[in-house]
ZABAMI-404740 format. One line per field, with one value per residue (C-alpha): residue number from 1; residue in three letters; x, y, z. Coordinates in steps of 0.001 Angstrom, whole numbers, plus 500000, padded with zeros to 6 digits. Layout:
BEGIN
voti <- (NUM/...)
fivex <- (ALA/...)
east <- (X/...)
north <- (Y/...)
up <- (Z/...)
***
This chain:
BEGIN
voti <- (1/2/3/4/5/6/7/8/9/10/11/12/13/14/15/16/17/18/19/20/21/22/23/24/25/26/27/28/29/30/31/32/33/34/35/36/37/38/39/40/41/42/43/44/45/46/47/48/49/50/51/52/53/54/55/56/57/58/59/60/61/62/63/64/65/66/67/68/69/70/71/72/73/74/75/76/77/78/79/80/81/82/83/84/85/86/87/88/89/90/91/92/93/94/95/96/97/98/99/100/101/102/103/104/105/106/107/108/109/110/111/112/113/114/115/116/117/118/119/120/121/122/123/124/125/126/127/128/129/130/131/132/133/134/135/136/137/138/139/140/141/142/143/144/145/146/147/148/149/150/151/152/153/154/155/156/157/158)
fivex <- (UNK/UNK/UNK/UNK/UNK/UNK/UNK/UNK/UNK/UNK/UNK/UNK/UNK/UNK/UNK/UNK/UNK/UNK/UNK/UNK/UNK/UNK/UNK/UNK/UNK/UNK/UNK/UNK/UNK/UNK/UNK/UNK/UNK/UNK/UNK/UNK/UNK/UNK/UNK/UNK/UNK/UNK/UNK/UNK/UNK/UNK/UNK/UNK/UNK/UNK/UNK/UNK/UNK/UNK/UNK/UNK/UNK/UNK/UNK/UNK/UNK/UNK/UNK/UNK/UNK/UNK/UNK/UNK/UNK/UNK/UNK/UNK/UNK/UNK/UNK/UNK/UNK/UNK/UNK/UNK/UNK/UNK/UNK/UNK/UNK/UNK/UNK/UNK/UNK/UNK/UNK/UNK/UNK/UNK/UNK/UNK/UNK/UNK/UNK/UNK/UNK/UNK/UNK/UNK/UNK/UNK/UNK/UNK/UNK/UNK/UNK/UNK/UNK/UNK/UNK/UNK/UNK/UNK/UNK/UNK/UNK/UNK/UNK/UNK/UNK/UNK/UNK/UNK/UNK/UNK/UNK/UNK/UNK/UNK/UNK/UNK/UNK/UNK/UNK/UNK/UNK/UNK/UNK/UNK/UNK/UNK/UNK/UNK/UNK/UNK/UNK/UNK/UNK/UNK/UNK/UNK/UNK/UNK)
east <- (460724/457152/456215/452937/455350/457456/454635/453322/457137/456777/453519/455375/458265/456424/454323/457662/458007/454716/454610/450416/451050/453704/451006/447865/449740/449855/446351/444044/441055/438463/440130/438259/440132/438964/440281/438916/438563/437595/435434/434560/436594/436115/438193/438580/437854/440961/442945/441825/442403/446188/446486/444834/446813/449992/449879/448296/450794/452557/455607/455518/457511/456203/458420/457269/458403/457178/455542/454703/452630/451817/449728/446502/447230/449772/450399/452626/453029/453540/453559/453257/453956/452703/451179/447578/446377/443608/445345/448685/449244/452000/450217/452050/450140/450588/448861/448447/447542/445710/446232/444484/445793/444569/446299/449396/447846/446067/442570/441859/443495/442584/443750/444016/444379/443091/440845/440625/444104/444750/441927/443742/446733/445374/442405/443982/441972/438851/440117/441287/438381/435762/437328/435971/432148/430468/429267/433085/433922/431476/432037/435409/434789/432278/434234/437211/434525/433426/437554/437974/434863/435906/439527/437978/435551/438974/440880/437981/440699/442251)
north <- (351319/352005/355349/354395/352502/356125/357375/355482/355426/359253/358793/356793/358868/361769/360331/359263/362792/364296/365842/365948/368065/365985/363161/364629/365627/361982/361626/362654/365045/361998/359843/357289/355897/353078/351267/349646/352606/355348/352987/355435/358809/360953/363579/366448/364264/361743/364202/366033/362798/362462/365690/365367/361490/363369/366464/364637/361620/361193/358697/358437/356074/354512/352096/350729/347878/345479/348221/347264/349053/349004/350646/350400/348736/348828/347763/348165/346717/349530/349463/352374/352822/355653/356436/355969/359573/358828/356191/356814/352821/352146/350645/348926/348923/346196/347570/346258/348782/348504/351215/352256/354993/357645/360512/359249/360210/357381/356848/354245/353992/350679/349625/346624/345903/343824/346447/343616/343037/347375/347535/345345/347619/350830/350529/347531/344980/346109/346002/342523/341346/342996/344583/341600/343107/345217/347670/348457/348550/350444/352670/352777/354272/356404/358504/358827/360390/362641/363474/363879/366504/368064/368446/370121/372642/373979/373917/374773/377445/374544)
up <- (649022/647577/648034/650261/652738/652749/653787/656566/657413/657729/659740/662822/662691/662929/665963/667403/667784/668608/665924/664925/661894/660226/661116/659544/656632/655392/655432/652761/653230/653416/655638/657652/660842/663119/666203/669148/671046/668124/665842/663103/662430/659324/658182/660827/663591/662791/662555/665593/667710/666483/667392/671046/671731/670487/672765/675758/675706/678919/678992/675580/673627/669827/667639/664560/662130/659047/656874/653672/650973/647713/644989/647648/650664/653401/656378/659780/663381/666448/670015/672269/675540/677863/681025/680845/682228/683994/686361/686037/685214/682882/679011/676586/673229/670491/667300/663671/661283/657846/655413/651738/649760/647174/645958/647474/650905/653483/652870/655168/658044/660414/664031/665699/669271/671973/673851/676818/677567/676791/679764/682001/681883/681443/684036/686594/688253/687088/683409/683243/685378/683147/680231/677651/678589/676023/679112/680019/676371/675603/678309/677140/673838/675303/677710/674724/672665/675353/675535/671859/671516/674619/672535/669170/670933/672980/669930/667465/665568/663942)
***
């Protein structure tokens, strides 16, 4: 196994287990992270929202499969499933991730999902009805960002 897959291997295993530190730990200091929901994340703030997803999750279950890497890329398949916290509806997540390296660390870091069908769960009738709109979307990514800055001032010691 490359040593990049070992890595991102070490990165799901550790979020199997809520464990935010083992997490972070495989990122380097200049990491960039985007998904649907958190578009653009540098450094402190990725970490900051593995640590608030893995202490907040609810229900939590993760399991991962088809990682590959090599000197610069990588890439794995996970789904997650959890109780959404804000409606108590049941989610299950099907993510592709994209991964660059430096230093042996990720780099890059790169979600996929389909936000529409992760509304539709997450938020009900209301989600699949209008969870393809840029307003919900937006509104979406809005209210996580709210969340996530709410999560570093009350944890600014870290």
């Amino acid at each position: 196994m490359h040593p990049h897959a070992q890595v991102i291997e070490d990165f799901y295993k550790a979020f199997q287990q809520r464990d935010a530190e083992k997490m972070v730990a495989c990122y380097h200091p200049d990491v960039t992270f985007s998904d649907p929901v958190f578009p653009d994340l540098h450094g402190d703030r990725a970490r900051a929202m593995w640590r608030m997803l893995a202490a907040r999750a609810q229900d939590f279950s993760l399991t991962f499969r088809d990682v590959q890497a090599d000197e610069g890329r990588g890439s794995a398949h996970w789904d997650a499933s959890y109780t959404f916290s804000d409606t108590g509806r049941r989610v299950l997540n099907r993510i592709d991730a994209a991964f660059e390296f430096k230093d042996g660390k990720i780099l890059r870091h790169r979600d996929t999902f389909d936000l529409w069908r992760w509304a539709g769960m997450a938020l009900g009738p209301t989600g699949t009805l209008l969870g393809w709109l840029p307003p919900l979307q937006n509104a979406i990514r809005k209210k996580a960002a709210k969340s996530l800055e709410r999560y570093v001032a009350s944890n600014a010691s870290r």
